[in-house]
N, C-alpha and C positions, 0 to 999 in steps of 0.2 A: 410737793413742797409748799403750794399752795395752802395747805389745811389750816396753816397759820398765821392768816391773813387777816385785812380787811372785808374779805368775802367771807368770815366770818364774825361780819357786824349782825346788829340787832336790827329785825327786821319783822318787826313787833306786829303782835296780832292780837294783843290782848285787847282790843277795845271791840275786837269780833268776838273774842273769846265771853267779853262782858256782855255782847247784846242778846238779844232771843234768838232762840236758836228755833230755826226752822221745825223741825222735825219733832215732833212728839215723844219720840222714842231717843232724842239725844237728853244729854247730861246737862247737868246744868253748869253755871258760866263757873261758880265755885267749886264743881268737883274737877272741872278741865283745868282750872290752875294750882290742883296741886302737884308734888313734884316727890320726889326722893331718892334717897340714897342710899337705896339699897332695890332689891328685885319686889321687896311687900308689897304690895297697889299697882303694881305695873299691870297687869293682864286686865282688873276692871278700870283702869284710866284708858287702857288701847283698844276697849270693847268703847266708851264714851268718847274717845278721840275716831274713831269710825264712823261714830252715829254724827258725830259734827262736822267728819270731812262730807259727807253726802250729804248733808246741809249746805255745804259751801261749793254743791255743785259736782263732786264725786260721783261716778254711778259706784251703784252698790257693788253692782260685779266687778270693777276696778279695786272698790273697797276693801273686799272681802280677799282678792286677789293678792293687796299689798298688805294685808295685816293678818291676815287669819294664819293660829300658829307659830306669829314672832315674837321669841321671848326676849328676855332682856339681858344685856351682857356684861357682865361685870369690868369684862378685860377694856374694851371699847370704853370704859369711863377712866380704868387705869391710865391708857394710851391717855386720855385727854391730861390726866394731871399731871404726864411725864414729857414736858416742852422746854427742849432749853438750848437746838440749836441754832437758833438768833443772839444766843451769847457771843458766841464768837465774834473776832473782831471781823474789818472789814478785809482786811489781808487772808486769817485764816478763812474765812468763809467765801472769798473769790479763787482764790488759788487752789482751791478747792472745784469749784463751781463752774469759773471761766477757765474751763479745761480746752486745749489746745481742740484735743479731738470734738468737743462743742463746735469752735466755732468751724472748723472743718467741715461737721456734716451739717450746721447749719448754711452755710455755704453752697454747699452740695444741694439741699434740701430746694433752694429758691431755682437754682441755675438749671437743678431738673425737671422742676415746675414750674417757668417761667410766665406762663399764660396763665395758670391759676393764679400765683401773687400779684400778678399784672392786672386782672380782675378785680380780684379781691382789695386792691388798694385802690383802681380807680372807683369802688362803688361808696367803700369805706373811709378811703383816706390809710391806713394804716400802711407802714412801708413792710417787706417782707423780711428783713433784719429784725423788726419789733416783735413781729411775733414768733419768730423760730428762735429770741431767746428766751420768752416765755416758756416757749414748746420747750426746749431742752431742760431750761430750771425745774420745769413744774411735774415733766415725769420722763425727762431723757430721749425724746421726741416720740413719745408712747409706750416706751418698752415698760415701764412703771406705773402701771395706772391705779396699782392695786385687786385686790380680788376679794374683800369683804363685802357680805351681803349687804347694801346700802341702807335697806330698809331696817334693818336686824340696827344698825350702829345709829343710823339716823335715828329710831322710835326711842333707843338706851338712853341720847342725848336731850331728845326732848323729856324725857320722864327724868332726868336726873337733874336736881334743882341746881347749878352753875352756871347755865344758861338754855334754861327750859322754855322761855319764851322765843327767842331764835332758832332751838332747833324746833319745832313744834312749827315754823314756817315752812322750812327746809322739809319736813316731813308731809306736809300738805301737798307740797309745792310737787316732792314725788309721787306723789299719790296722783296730779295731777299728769306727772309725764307718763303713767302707766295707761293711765287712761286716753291720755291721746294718741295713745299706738304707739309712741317713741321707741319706748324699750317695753322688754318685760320685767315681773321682777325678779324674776332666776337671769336677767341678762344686767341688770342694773348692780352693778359691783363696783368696786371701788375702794380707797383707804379707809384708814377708821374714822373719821370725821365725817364721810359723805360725799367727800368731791368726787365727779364724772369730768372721765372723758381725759383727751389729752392734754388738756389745759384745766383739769381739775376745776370743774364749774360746780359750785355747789347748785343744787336741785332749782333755789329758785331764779339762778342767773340761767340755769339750762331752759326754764321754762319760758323765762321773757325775756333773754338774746338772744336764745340759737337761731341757728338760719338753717335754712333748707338749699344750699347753694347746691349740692348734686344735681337737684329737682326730683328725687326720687319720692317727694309726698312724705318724708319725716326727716325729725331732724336727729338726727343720731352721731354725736359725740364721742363715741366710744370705737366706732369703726369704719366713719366717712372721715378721711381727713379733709374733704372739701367744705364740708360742715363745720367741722371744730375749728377751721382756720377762719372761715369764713364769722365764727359765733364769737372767736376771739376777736375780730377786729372792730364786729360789733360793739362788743361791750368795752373795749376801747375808746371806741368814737365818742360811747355815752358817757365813760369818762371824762370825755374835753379833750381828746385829742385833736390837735392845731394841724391839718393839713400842710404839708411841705415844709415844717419848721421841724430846728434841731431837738434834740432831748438832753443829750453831755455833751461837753466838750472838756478835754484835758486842755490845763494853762498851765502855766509858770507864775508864780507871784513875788514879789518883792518883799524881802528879807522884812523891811520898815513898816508891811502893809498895817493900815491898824484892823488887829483881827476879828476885832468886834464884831465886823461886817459881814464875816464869811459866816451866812446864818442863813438857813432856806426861807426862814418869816422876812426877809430883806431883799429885794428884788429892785437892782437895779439897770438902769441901761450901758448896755458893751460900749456907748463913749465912755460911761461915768469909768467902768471899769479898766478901760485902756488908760485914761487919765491918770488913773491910781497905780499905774505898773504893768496892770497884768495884759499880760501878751500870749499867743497862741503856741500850744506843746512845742511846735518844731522852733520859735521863738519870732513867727510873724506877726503883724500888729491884728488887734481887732478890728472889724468893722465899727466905725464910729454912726453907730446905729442907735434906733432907738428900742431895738428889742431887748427886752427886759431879759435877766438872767439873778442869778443866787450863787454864791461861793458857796462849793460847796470842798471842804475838809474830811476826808472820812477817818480818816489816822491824825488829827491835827496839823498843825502849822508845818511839822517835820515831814508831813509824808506826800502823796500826790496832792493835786488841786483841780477841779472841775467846774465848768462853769455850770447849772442846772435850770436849762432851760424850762420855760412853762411845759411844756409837754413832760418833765421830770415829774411831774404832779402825778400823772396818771400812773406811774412806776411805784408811786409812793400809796396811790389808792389801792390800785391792785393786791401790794402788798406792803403795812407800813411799817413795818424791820428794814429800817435806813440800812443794814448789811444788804438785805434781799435785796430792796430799790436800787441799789446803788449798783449792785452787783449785774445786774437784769438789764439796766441800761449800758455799763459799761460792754456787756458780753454783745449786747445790739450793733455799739459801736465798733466793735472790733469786727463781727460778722459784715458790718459795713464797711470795713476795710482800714479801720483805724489802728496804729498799733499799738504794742501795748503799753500801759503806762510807767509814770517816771514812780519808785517805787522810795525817794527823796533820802532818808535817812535809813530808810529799812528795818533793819532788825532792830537797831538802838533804838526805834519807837518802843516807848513802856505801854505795856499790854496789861491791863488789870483783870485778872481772873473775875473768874462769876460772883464769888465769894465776896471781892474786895468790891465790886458794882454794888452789890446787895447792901455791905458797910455803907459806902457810900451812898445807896437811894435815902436807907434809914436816914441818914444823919440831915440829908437834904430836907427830909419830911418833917424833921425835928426842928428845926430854920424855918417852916413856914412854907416850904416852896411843895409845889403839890406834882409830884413827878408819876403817882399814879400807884399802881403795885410795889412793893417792891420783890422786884425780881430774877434781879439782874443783868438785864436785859438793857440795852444803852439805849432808848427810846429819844423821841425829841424831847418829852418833855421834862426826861432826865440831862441831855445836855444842853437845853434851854436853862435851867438851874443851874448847872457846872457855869456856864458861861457870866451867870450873876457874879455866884460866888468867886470865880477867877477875875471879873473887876474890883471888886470889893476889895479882893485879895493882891491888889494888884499884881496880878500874875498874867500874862498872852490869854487874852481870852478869846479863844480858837474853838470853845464849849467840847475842847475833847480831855475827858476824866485822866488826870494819871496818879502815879502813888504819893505826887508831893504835896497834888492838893489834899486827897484821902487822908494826910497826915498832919497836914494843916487844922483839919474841920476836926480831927479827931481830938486834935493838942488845944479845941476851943477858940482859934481865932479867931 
């Protein structure tokens, strides 16, 4: 589930790709940046992309190991252009996700390895709730890890010009786990994107997170679970994970609230918040604290309400499909013994298909407000724009899309 993340951000290497290149025998900086779209140049770009990974420190026999004989795959570029379950909303995509038997064996998961979580959180900070909902989202606590040759799909992405410069990281970065004994490359498998292991690490977080928590002298992701738990709480930490502090909290909010507020870029303190109404799920007060929190609305004014503590950040880096985030922390919370939430107006919540999103991004983009692709896909900085136009409009500005604003901006208002 991972594949569709912020671990797949840009993690750029072209200004190596621009300098001189070690080796006599490598390519030069302008035949490594070309790219394409179809299989023509792949074989002499991945004979120039070998000669440049052993510049950057590759042995040859690693080299040769991970590229010799990988062609390039068409299908692996298909998969990439066919992404669209982050459309759903936040209902369909939890209800789905936070499945009873989840948090069950995530439950089961901690209480039968009590002294590993125990470890693994006193070195890291991370609680054992946090990561066994990653674990379950990301591939169903391993049974899903995939089985594509990693190399095969990584080297397709880097040669395919959409984002050639990040996978072209991600494909060094493997080149570098074969060679340090990690894996091999008939052992290195995974989705079509590239992610490893149980928590779906792409290549260059496996290389500079993982941990060797077994002690067995490699860090192997894909079949130590001491390692993959251990490599996720790492790269958690380097997140910004807040030791012994919340991540959600479900509240109640007051009918009057002004909604403007409930916005993750707004972060205020559990007094301001208590002040304003909101009180805790079961309906006790807040602590009149000063730790900072964000409303957060994932179905708008009508549906549940959660408080989004600083460490919600990290939910949201990991992976920034506010259904993911949201969904990832809520499942955490419940494996921690929370129950489930107030589901407010439910069905009567208006759900705008993919379709009527995409109307909608268009028109925003039309208006001036810059929401990014349009794709569908409810992003912040598509309900960061919803949320203008619904003051403008004066209508609840909750920044959640429905059909009456889409028919507002459509009739010109």
């Amino acid at each position: 589930m991972g594949r569709l993340t912020t671990r797949l951000r840009r993690v750029a290497i072209a200004a190596a790709l621009c300098a001189p290149l070690a080796s006599p025998l490598a390519a030069s900086a302008q035949q490594l940046q070309q790219c394409g779209t179809s299989g023509a140049g792949f074989d002499a770009w991945l004979a120039q992309f070998k000669n440049y990974a052993v510049s950057q420190g590759v042995s040859p026999r690693a080299a040769a190991a991970a590229l010799d004989g990988v062609r390039y795959d068409p299908n692996i570029v298909a998969l990439d252009r066919r992404q669209g379950v982050f459309a759903q909303s936040f209902f369909q995509f939890s209800d789905r996700m936070v499945a009873n038997y989840r948090i069950q064996k995530g439950r089961q998961l901690i209480n039968g390895n009590q002294s590993l979580f125990n470890r693994i959180e006193q070195q890291f900070g991370v609680p054992g709730a946090v990561l066994v909902s990653f674990w379950g989202l990301e591939t169903d606590f391993g049974a899903n890890m995939g089985d594509k040759p990693t190399i095969r799909s990584v080297a397709t992405l880097a040669w395919d010009c959409r984002r050639a410069e990040m996978f072209r990281t991600q494909l060094l970065a493997a080149m570098k786990i074969i060679d340090r004994g990690d894996l091999t490359t008939q052992s290195m498998r995974g989705p079509w994107a590239g992610e490893l292991g149980s928590f779906q690490f792409l290549p260059d977080h496996y290389l500079n997170y993982g941990v060797d928590f077994d002690g067995d002298g490699r860090v192997d992701l894909l079949r130590s679970h001491p390692d993959a738990l251990a490599s996720a709480a790492n790269y958690i930490r380097a997140l910004g994970w807040k030791r012994g502090q919340p991540w959600l909290e479900e509240v109640r909010v007051p009918k009057n609230l002004p909604w403007d507020q409930a916005d993750l870029s707004i972060k205020l303190p559990r007094s301001q918040w208590a002040r304003m109404g909101v009180v805790r799920a079961g309906g006790g007060q807040l602590p009149a604290d000063q730790l900072t929190a964000s409303l957060l609305l994932p179905m708008g004014r009508s549906g549940p309400a959660f408080l989004a503590y600083p460490n919600f950040d990290v939910f949201t880096e990991w992976n920034n499909s506010l259904v993911y985030a949201t969904s990832a922390a809520y499942l955490a919370t419940r494996v921690a013994g929370a129950g489930p939430f107030d589901r407010g107006a439910g069905k009567a919540i208006p759900v705008m298909s993919m379709s009527q999103v995409r109307q909608l991004q268009t028109l925003l983009n039309q208006r001036g407000h810059h929401v990014g692709g349009v794709d569908g896909i409810l992003g912040s900085a598509t309900r960061q724009a919803v949320k203008v136009e619904q003051m403008r409009l004066g209508m609840p500005a909750d920044s959640y899309p429905t059909p009456e604003l889409l028919a507002a901006l459509q009739a010109g208002r």
